[in-house]
C-alpha positions as CSV (number, residue, x, y, z in Angstrom):
1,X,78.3,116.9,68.2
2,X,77.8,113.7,66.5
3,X,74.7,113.1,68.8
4,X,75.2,109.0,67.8
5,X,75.6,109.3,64.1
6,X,78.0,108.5,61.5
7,X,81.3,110.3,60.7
8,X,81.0,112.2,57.5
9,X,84.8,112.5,57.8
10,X,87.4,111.8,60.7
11,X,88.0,114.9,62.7
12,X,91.2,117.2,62.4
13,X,92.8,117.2,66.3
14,X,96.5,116.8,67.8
15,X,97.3,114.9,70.5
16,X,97.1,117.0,73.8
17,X,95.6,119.7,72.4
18,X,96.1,121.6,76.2
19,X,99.4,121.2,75.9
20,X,99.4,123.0,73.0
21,X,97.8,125.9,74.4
22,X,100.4,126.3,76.4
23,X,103.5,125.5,74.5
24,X,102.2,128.3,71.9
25,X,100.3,130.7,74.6
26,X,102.2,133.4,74.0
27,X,102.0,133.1,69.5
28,X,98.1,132.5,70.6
29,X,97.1,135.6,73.3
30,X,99.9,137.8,72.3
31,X,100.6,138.0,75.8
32,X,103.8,137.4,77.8
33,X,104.3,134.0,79.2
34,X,103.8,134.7,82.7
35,X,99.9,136.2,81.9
36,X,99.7,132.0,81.4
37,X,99.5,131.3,84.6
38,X,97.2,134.2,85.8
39,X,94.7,132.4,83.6
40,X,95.1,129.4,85.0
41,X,94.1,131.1,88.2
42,X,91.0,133.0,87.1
43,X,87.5,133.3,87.5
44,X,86.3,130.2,85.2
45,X,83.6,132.7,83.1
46,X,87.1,134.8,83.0
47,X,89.5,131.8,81.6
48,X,87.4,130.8,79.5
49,X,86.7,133.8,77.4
50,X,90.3,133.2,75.3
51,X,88.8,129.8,74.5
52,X,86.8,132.1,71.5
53,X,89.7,133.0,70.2
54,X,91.5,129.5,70.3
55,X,88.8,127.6,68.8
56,X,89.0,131.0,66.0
57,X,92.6,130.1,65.1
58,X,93.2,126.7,65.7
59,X,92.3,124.2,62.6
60,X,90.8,121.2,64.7
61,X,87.2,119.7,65.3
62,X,87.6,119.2,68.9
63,X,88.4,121.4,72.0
64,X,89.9,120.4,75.5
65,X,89.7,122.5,78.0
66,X,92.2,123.4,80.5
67,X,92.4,121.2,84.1
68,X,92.1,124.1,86.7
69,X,93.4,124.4,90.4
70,X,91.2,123.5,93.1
71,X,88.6,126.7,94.3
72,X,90.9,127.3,97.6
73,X,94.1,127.6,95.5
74,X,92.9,130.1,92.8
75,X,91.0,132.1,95.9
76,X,94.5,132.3,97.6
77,X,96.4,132.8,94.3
78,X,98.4,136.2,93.1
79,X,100.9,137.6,90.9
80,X,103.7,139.7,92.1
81,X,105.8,141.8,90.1
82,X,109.7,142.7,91.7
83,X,112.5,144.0,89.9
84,X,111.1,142.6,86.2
85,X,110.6,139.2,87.8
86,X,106.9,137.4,88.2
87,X,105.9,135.6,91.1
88,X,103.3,133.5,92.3
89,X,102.4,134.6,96.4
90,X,100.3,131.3,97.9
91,X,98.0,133.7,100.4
92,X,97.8,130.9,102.7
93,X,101.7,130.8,103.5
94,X,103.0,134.0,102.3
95,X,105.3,132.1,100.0
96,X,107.2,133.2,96.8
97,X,107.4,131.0,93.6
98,X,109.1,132.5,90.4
99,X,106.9,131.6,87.7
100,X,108.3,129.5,84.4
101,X,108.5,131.3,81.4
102,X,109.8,129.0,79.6
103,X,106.4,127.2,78.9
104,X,107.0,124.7,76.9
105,X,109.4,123.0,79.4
106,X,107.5,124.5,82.7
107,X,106.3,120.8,84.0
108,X,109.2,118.7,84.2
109,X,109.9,115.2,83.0
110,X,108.3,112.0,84.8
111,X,108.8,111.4,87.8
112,X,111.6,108.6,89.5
113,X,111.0,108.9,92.6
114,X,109.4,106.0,94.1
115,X,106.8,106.3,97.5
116,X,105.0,102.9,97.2
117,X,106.7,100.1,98.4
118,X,104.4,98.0,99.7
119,X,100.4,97.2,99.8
120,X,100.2,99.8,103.0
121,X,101.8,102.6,101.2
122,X,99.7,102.5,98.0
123,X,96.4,102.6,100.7
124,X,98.0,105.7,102.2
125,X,99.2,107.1,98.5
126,X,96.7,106.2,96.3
127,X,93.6,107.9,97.0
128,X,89.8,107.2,95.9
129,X,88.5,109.9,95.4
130,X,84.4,109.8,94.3
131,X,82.8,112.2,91.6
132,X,81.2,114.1,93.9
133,X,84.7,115.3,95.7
134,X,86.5,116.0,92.5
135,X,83.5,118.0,91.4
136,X,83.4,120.1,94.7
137,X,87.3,120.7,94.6
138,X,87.1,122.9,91.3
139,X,89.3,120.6,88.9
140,X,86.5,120.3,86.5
141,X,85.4,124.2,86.7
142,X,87.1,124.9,83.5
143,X,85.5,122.6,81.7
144,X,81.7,123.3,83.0
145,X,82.3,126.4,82.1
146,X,83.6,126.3,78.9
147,X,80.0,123.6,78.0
148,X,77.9,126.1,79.5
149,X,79.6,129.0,77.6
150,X,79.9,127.0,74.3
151,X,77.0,124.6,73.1
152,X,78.0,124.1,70.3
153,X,81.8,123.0,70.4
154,X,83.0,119.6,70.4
155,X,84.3,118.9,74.1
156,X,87.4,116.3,74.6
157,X,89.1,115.3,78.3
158,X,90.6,112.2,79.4
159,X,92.2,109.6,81.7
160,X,95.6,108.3,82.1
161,X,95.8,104.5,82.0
162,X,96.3,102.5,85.2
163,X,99.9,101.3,84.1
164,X,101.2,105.2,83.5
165,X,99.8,106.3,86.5
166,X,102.1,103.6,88.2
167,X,104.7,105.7,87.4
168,X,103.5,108.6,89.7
169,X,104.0,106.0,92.8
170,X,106.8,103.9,91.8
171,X,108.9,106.1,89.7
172,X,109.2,105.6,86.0
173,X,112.0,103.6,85.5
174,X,111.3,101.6,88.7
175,X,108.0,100.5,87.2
176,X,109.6,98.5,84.8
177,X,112.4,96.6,86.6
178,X,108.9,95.6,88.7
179,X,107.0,94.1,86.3
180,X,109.4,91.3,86.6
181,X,110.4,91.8,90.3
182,X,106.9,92.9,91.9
183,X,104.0,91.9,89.8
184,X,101.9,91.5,92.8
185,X,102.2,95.1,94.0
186,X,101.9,96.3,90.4
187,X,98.4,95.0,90.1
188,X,97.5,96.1,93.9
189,X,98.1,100.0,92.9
190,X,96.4,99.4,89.2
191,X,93.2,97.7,90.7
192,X,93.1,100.8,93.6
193,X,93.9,103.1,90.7
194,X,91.8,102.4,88.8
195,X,88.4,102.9,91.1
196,X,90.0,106.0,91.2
197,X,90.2,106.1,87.7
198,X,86.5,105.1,86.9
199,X,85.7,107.9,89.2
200,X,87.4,110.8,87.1
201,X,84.8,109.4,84.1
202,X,82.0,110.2,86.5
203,X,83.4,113.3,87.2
204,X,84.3,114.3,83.2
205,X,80.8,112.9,81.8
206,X,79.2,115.2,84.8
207,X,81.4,118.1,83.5
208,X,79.6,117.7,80.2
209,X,82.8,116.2,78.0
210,X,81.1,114.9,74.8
211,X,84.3,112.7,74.4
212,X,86.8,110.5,76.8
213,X,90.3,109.6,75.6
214,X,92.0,106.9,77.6
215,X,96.0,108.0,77.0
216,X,97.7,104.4,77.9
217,X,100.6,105.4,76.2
218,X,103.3,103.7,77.9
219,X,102.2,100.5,76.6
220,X,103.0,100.8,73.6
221,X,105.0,97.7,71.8
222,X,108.5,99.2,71.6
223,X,108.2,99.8,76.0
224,X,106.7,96.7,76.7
225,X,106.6,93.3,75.5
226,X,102.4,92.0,74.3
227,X,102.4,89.5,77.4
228,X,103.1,92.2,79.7
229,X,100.2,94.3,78.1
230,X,98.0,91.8,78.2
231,X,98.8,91.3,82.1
232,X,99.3,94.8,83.2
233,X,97.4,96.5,80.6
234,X,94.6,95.2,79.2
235,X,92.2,94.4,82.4
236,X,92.1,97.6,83.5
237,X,92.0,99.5,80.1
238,X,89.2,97.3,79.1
239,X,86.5,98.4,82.7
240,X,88.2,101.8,81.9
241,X,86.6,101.8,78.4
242,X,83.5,100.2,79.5
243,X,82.7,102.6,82.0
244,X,83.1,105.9,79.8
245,X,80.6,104.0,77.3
246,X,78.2,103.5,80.2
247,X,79.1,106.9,81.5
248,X,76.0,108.9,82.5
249,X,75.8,112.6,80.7
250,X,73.5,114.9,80.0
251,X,74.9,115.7,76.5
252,X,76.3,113.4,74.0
253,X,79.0,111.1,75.0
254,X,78.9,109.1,71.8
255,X,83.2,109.0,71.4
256,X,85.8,107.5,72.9
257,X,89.6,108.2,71.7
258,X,91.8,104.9,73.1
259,X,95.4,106.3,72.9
260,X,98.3,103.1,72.4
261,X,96.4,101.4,69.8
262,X,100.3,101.8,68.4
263,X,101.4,98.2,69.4
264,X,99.5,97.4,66.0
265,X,100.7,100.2,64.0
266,X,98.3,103.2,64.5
267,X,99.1,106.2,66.8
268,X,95.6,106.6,68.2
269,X,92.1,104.7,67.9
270,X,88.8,106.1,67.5
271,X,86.0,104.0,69.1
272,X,83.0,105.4,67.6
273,X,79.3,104.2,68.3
274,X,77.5,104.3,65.2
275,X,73.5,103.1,66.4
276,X,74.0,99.8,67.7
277,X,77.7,99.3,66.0
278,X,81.0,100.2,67.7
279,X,84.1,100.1,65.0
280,X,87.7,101.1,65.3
281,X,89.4,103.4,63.7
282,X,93.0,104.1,63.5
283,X,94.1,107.9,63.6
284,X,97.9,108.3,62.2
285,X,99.6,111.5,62.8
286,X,101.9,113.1,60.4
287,X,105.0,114.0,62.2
288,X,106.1,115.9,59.0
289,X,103.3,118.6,59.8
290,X,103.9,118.7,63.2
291,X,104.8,121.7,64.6
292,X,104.5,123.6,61.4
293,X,103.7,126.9,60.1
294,X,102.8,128.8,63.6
295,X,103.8,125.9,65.1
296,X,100.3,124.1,64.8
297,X,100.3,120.2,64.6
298,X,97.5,118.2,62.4
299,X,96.6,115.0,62.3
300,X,95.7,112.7,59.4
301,X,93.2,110.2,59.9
302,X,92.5,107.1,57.6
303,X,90.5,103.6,58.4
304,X,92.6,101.0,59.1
């Protein structure tokens, strides 16, 4: 932990670094690909034991833990093995699901459909949901766990910008063909988004994260034009970034990784505090090592 001083060097990370847990689970744990979602579903002083292991063979300077069901879906949560098939069985309806083993393609694409039409559907959609209820509803286990079980490691999680979360209520494709049709309803979901939004800081920061990335990737200049980022955008990023600065936590929440700095050229931004100074940094990825070797992705940072 940087405990609020300067960087020695920039840090080695990929973007999404759950992701890449489980697009590599199996070269990682040596396990099959359905034993993935059994630890999903674990006990969270169980889950997190392989995180050892990860932070053993992976080269990067900061961890992020996985998001984890709710407590009432891991409690009524099996695996059932038929004729060389895995299922899931939800003990609350009986119900079958065939897991994905195919992991690296096992959540889908974005979603087009749209449910918000208007200013009473987003109130009905769009939940605020405080700290305290996330908290309660298990989402954050993983990562308490994985503070309490590992002092010492370098803790990322993050929110999604207000725009990209649009998406979820509007479809992705619809979202854009509003900018120009619906601006009003636009900024009625991204201002009820993001209390929501400021919320799930509380709720990280309480979790003990040591770092917040805001991913806002969708903004980035070759999906939307500057105007439109500095209308749909930019005054909601900006509370965003000012409330995981002000963010209360009992460890060091000295880091916070803005994702779309892109429009100007750089992949990802560091905002660092330094004392009393906050700079920016740019962090450019290499997409020649990407996906290299095991299949491990680095990152190349350098001061813009």
């Amino acid at each position: 932990m940087l405990n609020g001083q300067a960087m020695d060097r920039f840090p080695v990370a990929v973007p999404y670094i759950m992701l890449l847990q489980t697009d590599h689970w199996c070269e990682l744990t040596g396990q099959p690909a359905w034993t993935y979602w059994d630890w999903l579903h674990q006990d969270p002083a169980e889950h997190v034991v392989v995180y050892a292991d990860f932070c053993r063979q992976l080269p990067f300077d900061i961890f992020q833990p996985q998001w984890a069901p709710t407590r009432q879906e891991r409690e009524n949560w099996e695996v059932v093995h038929q004729d060389g098939k895995h299922y899931s069985r939800d003990h609350r309806t009986g119900d079958l699901a065939l897991l994905k083993e195919d992991l690296p393609h096992a959540f889908g694409g974005p979603n087009q459909t749209q449910y918000v039409h208007d200013q009473a559907d987003a109130d009905r959609h769009l939940r605020i949901r405080s700290a305290t209820e996330r908290l309660e509803s298990g989402r954050y286990d993983f990562m308490c766990e994985a503070r309490r079980a590992y002092p010492d490691i370098f803790i990322m999680n993050g929110v999604i910008g207000t725009f990209y979360q649009c998406t979820w209520a509007v479809g992705e494709t619809r979202l854009f063909s509003m900018l120009y049709d619906e601006p009003e309803l636009i900024h009625y979901m991204s201002k009820r988004i993001l209390e929501d939004t400021l919320e799930d800081i509380r709720a990280l920061a309480a979790a003990g994260c040591d770092a917040i990335y805001i991913d806002d990737a969708m903004t980035t200049r070759d999906m939307i034009s500057r105007d439109f980022y500095e209308r749909f955008s930019m005054p909601y990023v900006r509370p965003i970034s000012s409330s995981a600065r002000a963010a209360p936590s009992p460890h060091s929440l000295r880091w916070r990784v803005y994702n779309a700095i892109s429009r100007w050229g750089a992949s990802w931004a560091l905002l660092c505090d330094e004392g009393d100074r906050s700079s920016l940094r740019g962090v450019r990825h290499r997409s020649s090592a990407l996906w290299r070797d095991r299949g491990l992705a680095t990152m190349e940072a350098r001061r813009r």
